[in-house]
N, C-alpha and C positions, 0 to 999 in steps of 0.2 A: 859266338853269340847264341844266346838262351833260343830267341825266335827263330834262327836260322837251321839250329841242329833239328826246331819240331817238324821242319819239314822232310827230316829222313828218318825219324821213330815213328813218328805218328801216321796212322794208317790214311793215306790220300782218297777223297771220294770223286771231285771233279777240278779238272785243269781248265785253267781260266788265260790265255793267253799268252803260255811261253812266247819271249822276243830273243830274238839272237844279232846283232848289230856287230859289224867289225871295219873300222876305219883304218884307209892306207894314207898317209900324206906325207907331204914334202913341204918344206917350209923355210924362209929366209928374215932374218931381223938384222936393223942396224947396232942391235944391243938388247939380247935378249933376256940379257940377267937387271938389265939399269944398274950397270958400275960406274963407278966415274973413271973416265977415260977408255974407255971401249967404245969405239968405231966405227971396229972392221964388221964387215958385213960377213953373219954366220949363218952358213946353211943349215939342211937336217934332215931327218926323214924318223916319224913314228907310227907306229901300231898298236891301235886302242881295239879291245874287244870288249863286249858291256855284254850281259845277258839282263833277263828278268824271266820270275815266274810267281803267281799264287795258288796257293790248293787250296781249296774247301775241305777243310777235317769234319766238316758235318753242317747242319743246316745253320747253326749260330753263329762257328768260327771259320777263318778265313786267316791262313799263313802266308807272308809276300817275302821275297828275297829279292833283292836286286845286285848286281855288282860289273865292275868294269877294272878291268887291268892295263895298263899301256909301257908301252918303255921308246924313249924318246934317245936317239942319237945325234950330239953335234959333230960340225965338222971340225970343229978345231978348240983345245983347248978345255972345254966343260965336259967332255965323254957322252957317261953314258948313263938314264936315268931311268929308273923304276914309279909308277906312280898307281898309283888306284884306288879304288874303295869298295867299302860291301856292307849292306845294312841287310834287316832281316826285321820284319812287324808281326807280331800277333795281334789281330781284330777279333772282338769276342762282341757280341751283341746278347745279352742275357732275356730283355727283350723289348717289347717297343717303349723303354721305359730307360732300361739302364745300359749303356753299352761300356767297353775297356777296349784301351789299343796300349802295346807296349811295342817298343821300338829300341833298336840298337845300332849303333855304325860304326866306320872304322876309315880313315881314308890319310891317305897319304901322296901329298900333294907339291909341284913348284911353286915359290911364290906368284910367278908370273900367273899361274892359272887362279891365284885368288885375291887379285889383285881388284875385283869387284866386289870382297865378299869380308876383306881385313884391310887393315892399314898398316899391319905389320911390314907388308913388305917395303913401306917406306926406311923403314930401321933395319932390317934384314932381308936384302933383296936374294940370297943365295943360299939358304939354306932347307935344304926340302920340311915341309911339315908333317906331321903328324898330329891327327884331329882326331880321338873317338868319344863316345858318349851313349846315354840311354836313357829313355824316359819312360813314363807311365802317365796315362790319364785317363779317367772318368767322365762318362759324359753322358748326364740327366735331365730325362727331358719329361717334368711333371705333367705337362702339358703340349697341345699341339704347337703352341706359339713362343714359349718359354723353353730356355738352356740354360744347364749348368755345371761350367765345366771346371775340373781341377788338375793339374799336371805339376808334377813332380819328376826332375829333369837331373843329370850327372854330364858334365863335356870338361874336356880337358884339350890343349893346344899346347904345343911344343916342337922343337926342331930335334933332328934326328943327329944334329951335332955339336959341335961348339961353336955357341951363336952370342951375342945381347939380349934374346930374348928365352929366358928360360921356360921351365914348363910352367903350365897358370890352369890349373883349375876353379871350378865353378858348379856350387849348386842353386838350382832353383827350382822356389816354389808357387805356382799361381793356382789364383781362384778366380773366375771368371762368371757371369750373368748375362744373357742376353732376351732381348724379347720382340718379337719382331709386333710393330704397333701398327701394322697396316701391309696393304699387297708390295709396297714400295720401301718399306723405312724399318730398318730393326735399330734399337737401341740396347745400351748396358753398359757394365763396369768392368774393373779388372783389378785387381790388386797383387802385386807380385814382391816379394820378399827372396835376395840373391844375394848367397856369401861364395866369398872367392878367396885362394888361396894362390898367393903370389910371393916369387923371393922380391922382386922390385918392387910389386904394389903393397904387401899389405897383406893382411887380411883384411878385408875390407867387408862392408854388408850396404848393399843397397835395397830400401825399400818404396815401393812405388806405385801410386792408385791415378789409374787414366778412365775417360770414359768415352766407349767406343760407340760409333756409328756405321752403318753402313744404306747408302740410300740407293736407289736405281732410278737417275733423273732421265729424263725428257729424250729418248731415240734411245737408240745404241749407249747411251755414258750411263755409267756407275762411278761410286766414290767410295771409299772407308777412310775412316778415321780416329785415331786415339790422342785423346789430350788431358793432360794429368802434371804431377807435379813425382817429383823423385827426390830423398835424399841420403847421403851416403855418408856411414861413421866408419875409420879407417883406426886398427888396433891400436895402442901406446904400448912402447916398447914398457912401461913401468907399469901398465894393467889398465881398462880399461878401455874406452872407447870417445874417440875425438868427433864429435859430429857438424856435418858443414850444414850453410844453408840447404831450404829446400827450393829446387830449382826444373823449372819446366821440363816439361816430358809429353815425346809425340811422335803419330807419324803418320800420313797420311797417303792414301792413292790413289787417282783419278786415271778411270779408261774407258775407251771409248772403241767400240765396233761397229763398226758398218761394214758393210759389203767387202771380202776378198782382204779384211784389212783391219789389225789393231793397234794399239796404240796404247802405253799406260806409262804414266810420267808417277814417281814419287818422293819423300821428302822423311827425313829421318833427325830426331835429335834425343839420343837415351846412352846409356852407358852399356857397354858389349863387352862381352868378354875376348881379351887380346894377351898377346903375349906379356904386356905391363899392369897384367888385369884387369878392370874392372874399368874401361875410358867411358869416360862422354866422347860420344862420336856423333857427329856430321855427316848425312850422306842427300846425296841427289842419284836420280837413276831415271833414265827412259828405255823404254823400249819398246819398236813398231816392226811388225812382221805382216809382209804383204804378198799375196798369190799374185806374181805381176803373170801367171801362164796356167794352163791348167796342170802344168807338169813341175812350173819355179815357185821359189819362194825364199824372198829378201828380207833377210832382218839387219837392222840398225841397233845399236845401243850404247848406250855410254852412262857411265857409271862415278862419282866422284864424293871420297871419302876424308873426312878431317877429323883430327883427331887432336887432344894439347898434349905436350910430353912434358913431366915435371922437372926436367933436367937441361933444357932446350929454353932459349925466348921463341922460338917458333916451333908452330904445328905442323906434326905427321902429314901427309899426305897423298896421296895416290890417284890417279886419273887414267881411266881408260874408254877407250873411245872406237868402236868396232864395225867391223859390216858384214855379212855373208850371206854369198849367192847359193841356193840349193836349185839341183836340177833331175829328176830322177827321168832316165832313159828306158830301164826296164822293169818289170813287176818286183826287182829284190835289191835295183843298183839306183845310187845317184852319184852327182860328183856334183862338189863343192868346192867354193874356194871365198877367200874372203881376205883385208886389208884389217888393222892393228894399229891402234896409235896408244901407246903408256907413258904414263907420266908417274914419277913419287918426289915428291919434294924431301931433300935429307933435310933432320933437324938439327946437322951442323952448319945447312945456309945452300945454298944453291938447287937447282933441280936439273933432271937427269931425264931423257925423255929417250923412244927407240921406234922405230917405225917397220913394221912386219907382213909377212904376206903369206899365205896358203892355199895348196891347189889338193885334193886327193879324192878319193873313190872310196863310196862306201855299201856295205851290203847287210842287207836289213831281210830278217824272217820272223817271223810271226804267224802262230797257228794258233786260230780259233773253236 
């Protein structure tokens, strides 16, 4: 990655908060893959190490890497697994006027760990993924109260074997406006135009104009919200372009802090890029994290994605529903553990669900 390699040519002036994290754990599921017909209850045991760092190359830019490695062992039957990823930003601030960030990543992943984040693994619950991509974008601010931002974007999903879901690439491009009309309330638009490159979908181009808010109501709750319309023309094999209606587009989020404790619920309906290209997806999500001790802290969440498949009378699906206890004992250690419940609904008819559990110790450094 372009951002990653600048941080070992380019002369470093100040270290901004190397982190060093390395998780041990052990873990058990009634069906860790969501097969049909798996049962038996599979143990395991994995080690994740994640670093981060940024340099200041000088007083405007600012380089960040981040990355995490882990390799996961079953006890029976699925062996043994490689997983991780690594991105790399350059931040350029030209000056109080015009700033640039460029960004790159790479990750490779189980489905089960992105089972909050695709609905692929409803169609392919076994096959490891591979996610990279890059972007750029611009952001101008003529004034104190006004933005304007542009991002041009490359990502590409695919499995690292012989799957149903091939590779699917995707570009896009947005233009965006915001203006903030008060100490409470920003307003503005967005417009975004995304062609995708799929053997199952298409070439497909979706284009799409929302108009976003964001307010800060009454205590502790904030909200944001994008609502617009989207429509998508999918190539003809004989040339040209088939165009469907145009069809709502949104998505919204509401949170709320108080005291030791937050809370944010949200709602999703736009087309994402998947392994069938370009889907209209369905998603719901919360999530609350709460200091129950000066030393714990519990978070909850659950996550649920829908998707149509063109080949199927029913929709993709995927469901995941979480918990986990953190408890840090010394200045560099905590131990955690936390309960699992997945769901994917197949869109040959039935669903398939696994119930899981994790205990392990983690060790956490950070120098400022």
């Amino acid at each position: 990655m372009l951002s990653s390699a600048l941080l070992i040519v380019m002369p470093a002036t100040v270290l901004a908060q190397p982190r060093l994290e390395i998780d041990l754990g052990a873990f058990g599921s009634s069906n860790p893959f969501l097969l049909p017909g798996e049962d038996e209850l599979t143990v395991g045991a994995d080690v994740e190490v994640r670093a981060a760092n940024a340099v200041s190359l000088n007083s405007r830019t600012m380089a960040e890497a981040n990355g995490r490695i882990g390799v996961r062992q079953y006890s029976r039957r699925f062996g043994q697994f490689w997983t991780g990823r690594g991105a790399g930003a350059l931040r350029h601030r030209r000056n109080e006027f015009l700033s640039f960030d460029t960004d790159a990543y790479y990750e490779r992943l189980l489905p089960a760990e992105a089972l909050a984040e695709s609905v692929d693994a409803a169609i392919d619950p076994v096959s490891i993924r591979e996610n990279y991509g890059a972007s750029h974008s611009v952001l101008w601010r003529p004034n104190a109260r006004t933005s304007v931002r542009g991002l041009a974007a490359w990502a590409t999903t695919g499995p690292t074997r012989l799957s149903p879901l091939p590779r699917t690439s995707a570009f896009d491009f947005t233009l965006g406006i915001e203006r903030r009309v008060s100490e409470v309330l920003t307003l503005g638009g967005r417009g975004q135009y995304t062609v995708s490159d799929s053997p199952l979908g298409g070439d497909a181009v979706v284009a799409a104009f929302r108009l976003t808010a964001t307010r800060r109501l009454r205590g502790n709750w904030r909200g944001e919200v994008e609502l617009g319309i989207e429509r998508e023309a999918v190539a003809l094999a004989g040339g040209g372009r088939d165009s469907g209606p145009a069809r709502f587009s949104g998505r919204g989020i509401l949170c709320v802090e108080p005291e030791r404790t937050s809370l944010c619920v949200s709602s999703g309906l736009r087309s994402v890029l998947s392994g069938l290209g370009l889907q209209r997806e369905l998603s719901f999500g919360a999530v609350l994290r709460r200091r129950t001790a000066e030393r714990g802290t519990l978070v909850l969440n659950a996550d649920y994605r829908q998707a149509p498949i063109a080949s199927s009378d029913r929709d993709a699906e995927v469901l995941t529903v979480g918990s986990t206890y953190e408890h840090q004992v010394g200045r560099q250690f905590h131990v955690f553990g936390g309960v699992d419940y997945l769901r994917r609904g197949q869109p040959t008819g039935g669903d398939i669900d696994a119930v899981g559990g994790r205990v392990g110790i983690s060790f956490r450094k950070a120098r400022s």
